[in-house]
C-alpha positions in Angstrom: -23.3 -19.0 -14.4 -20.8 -18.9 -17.0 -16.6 -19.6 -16.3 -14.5 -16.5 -16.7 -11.6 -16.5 -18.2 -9.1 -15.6 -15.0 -7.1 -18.1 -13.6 -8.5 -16.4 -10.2 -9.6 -19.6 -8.0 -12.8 -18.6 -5.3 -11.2 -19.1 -1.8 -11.1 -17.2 2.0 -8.1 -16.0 3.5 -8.3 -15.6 7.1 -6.5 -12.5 8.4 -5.7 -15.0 11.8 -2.4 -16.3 10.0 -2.0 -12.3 9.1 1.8 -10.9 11.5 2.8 -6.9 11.1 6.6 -6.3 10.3 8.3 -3.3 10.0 9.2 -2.9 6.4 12.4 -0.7 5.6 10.0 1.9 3.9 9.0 3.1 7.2 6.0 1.8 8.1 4.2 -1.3 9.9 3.0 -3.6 7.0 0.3 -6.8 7.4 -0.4 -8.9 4.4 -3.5 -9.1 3.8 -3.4 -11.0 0.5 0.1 -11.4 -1.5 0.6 -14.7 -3.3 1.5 -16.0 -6.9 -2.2 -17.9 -7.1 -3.6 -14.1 -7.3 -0.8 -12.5 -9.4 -3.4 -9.7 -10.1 -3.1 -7.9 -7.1 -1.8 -7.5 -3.9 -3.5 -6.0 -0.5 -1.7 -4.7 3.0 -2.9 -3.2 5.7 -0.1 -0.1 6.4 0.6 1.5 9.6 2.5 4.6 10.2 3.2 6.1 13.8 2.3 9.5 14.8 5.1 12.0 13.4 6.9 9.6 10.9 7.5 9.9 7.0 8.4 7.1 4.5 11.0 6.6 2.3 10.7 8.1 -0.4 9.6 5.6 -3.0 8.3 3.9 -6.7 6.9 1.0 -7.0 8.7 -0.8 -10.6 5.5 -2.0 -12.8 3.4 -1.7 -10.3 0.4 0.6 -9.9 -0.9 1.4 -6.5 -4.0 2.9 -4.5 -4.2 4.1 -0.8 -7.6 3.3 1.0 -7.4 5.5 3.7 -8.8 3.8 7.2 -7.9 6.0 10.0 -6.1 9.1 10.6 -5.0 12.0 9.4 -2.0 11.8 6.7 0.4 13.9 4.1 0.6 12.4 0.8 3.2 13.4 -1.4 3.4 11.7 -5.2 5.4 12.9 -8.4 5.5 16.9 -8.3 2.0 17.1 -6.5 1.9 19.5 -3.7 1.6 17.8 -0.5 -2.2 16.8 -0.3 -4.1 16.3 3.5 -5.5 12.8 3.3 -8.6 10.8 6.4 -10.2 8.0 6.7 -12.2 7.3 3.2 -9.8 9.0 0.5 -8.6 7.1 -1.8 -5.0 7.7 -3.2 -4.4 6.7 -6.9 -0.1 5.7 -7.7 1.0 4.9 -11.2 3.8 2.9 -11.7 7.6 4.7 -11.6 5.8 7.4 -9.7 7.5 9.0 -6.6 5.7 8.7 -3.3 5.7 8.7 0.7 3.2 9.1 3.3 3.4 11.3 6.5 1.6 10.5 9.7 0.5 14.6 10.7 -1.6 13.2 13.2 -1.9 11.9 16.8 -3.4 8.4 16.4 -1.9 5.8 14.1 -2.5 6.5 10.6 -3.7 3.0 8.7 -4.5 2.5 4.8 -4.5 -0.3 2.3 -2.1 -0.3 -0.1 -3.5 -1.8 -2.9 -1.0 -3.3 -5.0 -2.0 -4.5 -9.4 0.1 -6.7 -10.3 0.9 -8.3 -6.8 3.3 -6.0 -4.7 7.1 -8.3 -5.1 10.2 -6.9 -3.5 11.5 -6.2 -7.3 9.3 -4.0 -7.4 10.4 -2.0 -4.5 12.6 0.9 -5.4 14.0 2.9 -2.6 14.7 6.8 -4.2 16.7 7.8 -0.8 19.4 4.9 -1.0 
């Protein structure tokens, strides 16, 4: 099989060496995969708790998609209308766009956020500060 031309290397990260932290958006975050070897993209696992919101938010240069896991959520980006999202939706971010999440639900409501290129903190820009 032919080389390509990314600088991607094969490998296996395990998720054992994965911790949650609460990150000031509002919501529990787990890197999944985050790391300057794979500068492509970025992948967390986000938790929100029953009745919470986040920040609202943009992400600088930085596009980003919601793979809804489990629960039942509010997503709110740009001038879009509030839109219901469950477990298999898949919530599509440009870059400089406005955004939060709302928990509506009971249960937990988890997603990955996948981040292209990888998810930095300059990236991060918090719209309520």
């Amino acid at each position: 099989m032919a080389s390509s031309a990314s600088s991607m290397n094969a490998c296996i990260k395990p998720q054992a060496s994965a911790q949650e932290y609460f990150f000031v958006e509002g919501c529990f975050i787990t890197e999944l995969s985050n790391s300057s070897d794979d500068a492509d993209v970025s992948v967390v696992r986000a938790r929100v708790e029953p009745g919470k919101t986040t920040r609202w938010h943009c992400l600088r240069d930085t596009g980003e998609r919601y793979v809804m896991l489990q629960g039942v959520g509010s997503v709110e980006i740009g001038e879009l209308p509030p839109h219901r999202v469950t477990a298999g939706d898949v919530v599509i971010i440009p870059p400089q766009v406005r955004q939060r999440i709302s928990n509506i639900g009971t249960d937990d409501l988890v997603f990955l956020a996948i981040c292209s290129p990888r998810f930095t903190d300059a990236a991060y820009v918090d719209l309520e500060a």
